[in-house]
C-alpha positions, -999 to +999 in steps of 0.1 A: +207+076-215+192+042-231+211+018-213+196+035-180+170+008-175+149+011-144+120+005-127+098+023-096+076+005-078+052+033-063+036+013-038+007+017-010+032+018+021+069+016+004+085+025-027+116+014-042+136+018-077+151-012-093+180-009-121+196-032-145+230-031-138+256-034-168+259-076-163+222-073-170+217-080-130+187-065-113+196-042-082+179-021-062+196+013-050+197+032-021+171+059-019+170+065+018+204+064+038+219+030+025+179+013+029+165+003-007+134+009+007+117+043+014+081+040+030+054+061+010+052+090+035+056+128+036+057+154+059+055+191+055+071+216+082+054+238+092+080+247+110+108+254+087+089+247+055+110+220+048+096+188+030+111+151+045+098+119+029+100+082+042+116+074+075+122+108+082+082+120+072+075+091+096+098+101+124+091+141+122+056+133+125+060+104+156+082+130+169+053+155+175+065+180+146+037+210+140+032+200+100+011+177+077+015+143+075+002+118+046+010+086+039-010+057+014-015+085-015-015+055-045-048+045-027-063+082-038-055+075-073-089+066-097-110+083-069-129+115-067-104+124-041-077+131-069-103+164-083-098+179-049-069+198-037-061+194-002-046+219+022-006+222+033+003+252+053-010+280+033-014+267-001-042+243-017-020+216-036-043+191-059-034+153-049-017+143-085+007+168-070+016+156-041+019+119-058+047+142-086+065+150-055+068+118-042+080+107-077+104+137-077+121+125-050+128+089-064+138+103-094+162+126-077+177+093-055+181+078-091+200+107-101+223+106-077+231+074-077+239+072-113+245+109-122+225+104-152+192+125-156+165+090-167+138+099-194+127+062-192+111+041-165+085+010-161+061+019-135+043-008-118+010-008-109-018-033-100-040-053-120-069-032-106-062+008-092-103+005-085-130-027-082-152-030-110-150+004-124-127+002-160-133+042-168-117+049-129-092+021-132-080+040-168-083+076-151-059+060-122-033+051-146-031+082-167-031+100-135+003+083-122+015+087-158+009+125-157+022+127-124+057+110-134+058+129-167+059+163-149+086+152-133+109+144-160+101+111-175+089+113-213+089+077-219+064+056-195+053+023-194+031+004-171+038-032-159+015-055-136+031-056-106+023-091-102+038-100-134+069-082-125+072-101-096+077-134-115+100-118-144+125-113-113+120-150-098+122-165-134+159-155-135+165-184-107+147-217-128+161-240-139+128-257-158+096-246-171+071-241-142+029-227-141+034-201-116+010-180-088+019-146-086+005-134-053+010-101-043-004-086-018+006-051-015-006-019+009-040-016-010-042-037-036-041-080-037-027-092-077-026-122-088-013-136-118-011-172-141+019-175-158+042-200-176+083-193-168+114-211-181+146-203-188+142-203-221+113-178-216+132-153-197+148-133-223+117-131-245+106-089-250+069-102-258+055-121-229+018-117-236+016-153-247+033-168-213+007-148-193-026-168-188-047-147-170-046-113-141-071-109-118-067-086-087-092-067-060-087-037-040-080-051-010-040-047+008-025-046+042-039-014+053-078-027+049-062-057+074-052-028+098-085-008+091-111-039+103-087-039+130-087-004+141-125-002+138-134-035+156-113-033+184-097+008+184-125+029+176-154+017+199-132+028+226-137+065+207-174+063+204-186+041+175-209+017+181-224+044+210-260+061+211-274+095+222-281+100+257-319+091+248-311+059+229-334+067+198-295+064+175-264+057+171-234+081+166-228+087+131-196+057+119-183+076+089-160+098+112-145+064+129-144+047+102-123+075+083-100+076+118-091+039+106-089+047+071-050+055+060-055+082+032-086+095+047-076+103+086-057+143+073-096+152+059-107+145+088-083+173+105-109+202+097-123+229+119-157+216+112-148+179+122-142+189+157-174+209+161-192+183+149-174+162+174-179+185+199-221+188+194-219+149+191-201+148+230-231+172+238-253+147+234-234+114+237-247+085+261-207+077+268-190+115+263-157+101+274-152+085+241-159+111+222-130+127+243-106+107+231-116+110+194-116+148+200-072+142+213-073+123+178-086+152+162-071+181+181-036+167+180-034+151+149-024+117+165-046+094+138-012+083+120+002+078+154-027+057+162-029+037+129+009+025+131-001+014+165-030-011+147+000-020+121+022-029+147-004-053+162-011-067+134+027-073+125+027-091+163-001-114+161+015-129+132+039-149+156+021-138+190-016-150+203-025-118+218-011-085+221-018-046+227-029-015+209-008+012+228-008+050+220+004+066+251+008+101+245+000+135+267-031+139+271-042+102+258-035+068+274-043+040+257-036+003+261-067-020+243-055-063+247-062-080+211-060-115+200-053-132+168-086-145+173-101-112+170-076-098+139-087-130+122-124-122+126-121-087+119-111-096+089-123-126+076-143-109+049-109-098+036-097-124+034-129-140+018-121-117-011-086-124-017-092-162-021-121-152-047-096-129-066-068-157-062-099-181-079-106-162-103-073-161-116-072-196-119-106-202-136-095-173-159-063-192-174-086-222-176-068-244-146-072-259-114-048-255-085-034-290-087-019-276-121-001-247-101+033-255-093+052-229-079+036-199-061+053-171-056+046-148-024+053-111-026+038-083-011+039-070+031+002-083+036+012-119+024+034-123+055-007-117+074-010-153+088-045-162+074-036-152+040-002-172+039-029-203+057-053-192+025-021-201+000-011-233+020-046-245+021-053-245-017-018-252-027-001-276-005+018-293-031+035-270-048+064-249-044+063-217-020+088-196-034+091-166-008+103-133-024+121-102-014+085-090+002+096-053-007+115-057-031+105-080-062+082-057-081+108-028-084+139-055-094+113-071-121+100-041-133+139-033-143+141-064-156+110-054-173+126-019-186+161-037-200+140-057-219+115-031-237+141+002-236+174-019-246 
């Protein structure tokens, strides 16, 4: 049982479990089919009552399954979301639940890949669950912890994800080096100042070699959300009036259509009649219609992997589409990078403040920095990777597994404090 050391990474969009292997090498295993990473998804049946997670919550949803779909649950955590309990079939389950079963079903990949039943286990998180808020950023912790403890884990601790990221890229220096963690995850952007060597690497007490974390909630999916509501959602009615001009639709309901872990709350019998009064009295009715397939066919997921997908594309392409062709619904909006990058420039406004801050926190410039190391989905979003380039153009951009370096560094991590 000790010398199981591993590490879960319960991240925004994708999960994955790294463990120290008996040559003291970091892997990560298999926990869906031979891929070592499982998206952080899950779909009930209503069907059959069966449960899928991942791919196949992903693909039993795209494939127009009658069940419940959710996806981006870390975001909930620290919120007032996580004192409500949310409807599945015919049973209320509370959201710390829904986040154990996740966890139950990494822990159960980890048993059956190493037969042995793990007690012990780093959990990463980021250096900020919520902005400015220290009580809600504790209560999002504990919350994750209580989650993993009812399923089986007795000892927990908690690693920055950042700083796990550079405990699995120290293992390749050759010399000291002041390092960048940047990692920009699903929902959260970390960043870290620390000092690496070889020398460094086998130390159990870091704290000194850490010179400052600084982080804002602020990840991929906020990048796919300004996108959605800038170019998606005025095609659904936001940004529209009443017939007699004197206001504007409501925006909260669009603006919860492009939000990841919001879009299921809006699936309620009360949403759509207040949809339906709204198209009553809309100047442009025909919006609303579409907003009302969203509701009435649960196709917000659908649609918000479509905004993903164009957001993935106008990293290498100038322009592209938003398609979600479906029955019933036909839609094909044109986007440019142009647009995306505009959409979200106060994202990425925030990011280079958190990425400052870091920096004035350990008491450096960024001529001091020289290696920065890129982890995270959202880093690969071109005007963050320009942000990085911009400021640090003479040092060392050390590309990591984008997936995988929290979960092999937080093993790393769990050798060194369980072993």
């Amino acid at each position: 049982m000790s010398s199981l050391h591993c590490g879960v990474d319960f991240g925004t969009t994708n999960s994955t479990i790294g463990l120290v292997q008996s040559d003291g090498t970091p892997v990560l295993i298999p926990v869906e089919g031979n891929d070592v990473t499982l998206p952080s998804a899950l779909f009930f049946s209503f069907e059959d009552h069966s449960t899928h997670f991942g791919r196949s919550a992903v693909h039993e949803y795209m494939d127009g399954a009658e069940g419940r779909f959710m996806r981006a649950l870390k975001s909930i955590l620290g919120t007032s979301l996580m004192d409500e309990t949310t409807q599945i079939g015919r049973e209320r389950t509370s959201f710390e639940g829904l986040i154990g079963r996740f966890l139950k079903h990494l822990r159960e990949r980890l048993i059956a890949h190493t037969g042995a039943m793990p007690e012990q286990v780093v959990l990463g998180r980021p250096v900020f669950f919520v902005d400015g808020d220290t009580r809600a950023d504790r209560a999002a912790q504990d919350q994750l912890e209580a989650a993993a403890r009812a399923q089986g884990f007795k000892h927990i601790e908690f690693q920055f994800e950042p700083v796990a990221a550079a405990l699995h890229f120290e293992r390749t220096l050759d010399s000291e080096s002041l390092a960048l963690v940047v990692d920009i995850g699903g929902g959260t952007s970390d960043f870290s100042v620390l000092r690496l060597s070889p020398e460094r690497k086998n130390s159990t007490d870091r704290r000194n070699d850490i010179l400052s974390t600084a982080g804002v909630h602020v990840g991929g999916t906020d990048f796919d959300r300004q996108l959605n509501i800038a170019k998606v959602m005025p095609e659904m009615g936001r940004g529209t009036s009443t017939r007699d001009g004197k206001r504007q639709l409501p925006v909260w309901y669009f603006h919860d259509m492009a939000t990841w872990h919001k879009i299921n709350q809006l699936y309620r019998p009360e949403i759509l009649r207040d949809i339906k009064s709204l198209q009553r009295e809309a100047a442009e009715p025909e919006k609303l219609e579409r907003f009302k397939h969203l509701l009435a066919n649960r196709s917000g997921h659908r649609l918000a992997g479509q905004v993903e997908k164009a957001k993935i594309a106008l990293t290498d392409a100038a322009e592209t589409e938003i398609e979600l062709i479906e029955p019933g619904l036909s839609l094909a909006i044109a986007t440019t990078r142009a647009e995306f990058e505009a959409s979200s420039a106060a994202l990425t406004t925030k990011i280079g403040a958190a990425m400052d801050e870091a920096l004035t926190a350990a008491g450096v410039g960024a001529d001091a920095i020289e290696t920065v190391i890129l982890t995270g989905g959202g880093a690969q979003v071109r005007q963050v990777r320009a942000l990085v380039d911009s400021r640090f153009g003479h040092a060392r951009i050390a590309q990591s597994d984008q997936f995988g370096a929290v979960g092999l560094g937080l093993a790393v991590d769990a050798a060194r404090r369980f072993g």
